[in-house]
C-alpha positions in Angstrom: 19.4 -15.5 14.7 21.7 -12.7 13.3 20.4 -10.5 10.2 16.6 -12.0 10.6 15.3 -8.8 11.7 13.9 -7.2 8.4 12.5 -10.1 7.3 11.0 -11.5 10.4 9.2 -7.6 10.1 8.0 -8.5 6.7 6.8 -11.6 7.8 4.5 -10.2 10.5 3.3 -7.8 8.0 2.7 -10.0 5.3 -1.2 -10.1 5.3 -2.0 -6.9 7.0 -3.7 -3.7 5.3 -0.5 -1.2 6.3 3.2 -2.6 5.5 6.2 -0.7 7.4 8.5 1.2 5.4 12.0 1.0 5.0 14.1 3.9 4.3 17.9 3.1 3.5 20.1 6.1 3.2 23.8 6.2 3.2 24.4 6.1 7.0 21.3 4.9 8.3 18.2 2.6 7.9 15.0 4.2 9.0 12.0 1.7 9.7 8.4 2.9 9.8 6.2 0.0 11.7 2.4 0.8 11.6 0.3 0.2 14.5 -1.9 -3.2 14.1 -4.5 -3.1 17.0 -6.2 0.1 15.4 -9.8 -0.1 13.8 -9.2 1.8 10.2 -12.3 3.8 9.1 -12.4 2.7 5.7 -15.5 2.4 3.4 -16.6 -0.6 1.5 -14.4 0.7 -2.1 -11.9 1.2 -0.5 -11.4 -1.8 0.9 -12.3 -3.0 -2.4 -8.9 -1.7 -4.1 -7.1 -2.6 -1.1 -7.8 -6.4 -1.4 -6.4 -6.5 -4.7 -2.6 -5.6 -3.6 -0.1 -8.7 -3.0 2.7 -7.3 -1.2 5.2 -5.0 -3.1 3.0 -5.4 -6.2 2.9 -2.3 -8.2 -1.0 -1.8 -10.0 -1.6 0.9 -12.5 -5.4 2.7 -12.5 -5.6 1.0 -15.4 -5.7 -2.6 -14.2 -7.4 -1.5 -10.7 -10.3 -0.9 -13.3 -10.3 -4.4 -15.0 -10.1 -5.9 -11.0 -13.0 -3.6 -9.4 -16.2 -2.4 -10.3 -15.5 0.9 -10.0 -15.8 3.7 -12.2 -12.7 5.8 -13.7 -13.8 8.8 -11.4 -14.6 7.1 -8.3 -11.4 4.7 -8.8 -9.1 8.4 -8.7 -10.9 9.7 -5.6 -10.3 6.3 -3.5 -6.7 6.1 -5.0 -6.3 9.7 -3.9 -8.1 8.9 -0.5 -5.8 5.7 0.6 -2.9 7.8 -0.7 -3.6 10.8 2.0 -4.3 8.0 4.8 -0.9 6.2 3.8 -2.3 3.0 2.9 -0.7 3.0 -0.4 2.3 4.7 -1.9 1.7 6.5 -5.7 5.1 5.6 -7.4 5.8 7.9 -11.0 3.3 10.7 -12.5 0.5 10.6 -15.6 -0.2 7.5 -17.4 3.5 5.5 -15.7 1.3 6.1 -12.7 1.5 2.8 -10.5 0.7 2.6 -7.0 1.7 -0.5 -4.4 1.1 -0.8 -0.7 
């Protein structure tokens, strides 16, 4: 039962909307769990470009505008919203942008 911990963690997280982050530095491993039981004020988009993460799947704007319906604009203001609410990570800068959960 030794060594299970991190991915009996990952397991339980596996289909929810916020994943727990891991931080590994050089003496110390930092984990962040989210609380489940909480209702998450979300609006229907972006729930939308939620649903299309797999877990640690890295999507650029670019192919969240081939999955969704939603236009450049309003794609970059829900991006920038789940961003600020730390429901998704932004990994990289201008068009190397990719974001993952």
């Amino acid at each position: 039962m030794f060594g299970t911990g991190i991915l009996r963690i990952k397991q339980a997280y596996a289909n929810e909307v916020v994943q727990p982050k891991f931080k590994v530095e050089q003496n110390c491993l930092a984990i962040i769990l989210p609380v489940l039981n909480v209702e998450h004020d979300l609006n229907d988009d972006e729930w939308t470009v939620l649903s299309q993460f797999k877990t640690d799947e890295l999507l650029s704007k670019r192919q969240l505008l081939v999955k969704t319906d939603l236009s450049s604009s309003k794609l970059s203001r829900v991006l920038a919203k789940l961003t600020t609410k730390h429901f998704l990570t932004k990994v990289g800068a201008g068009r190397a942008t990719k974001y993952h959960k």
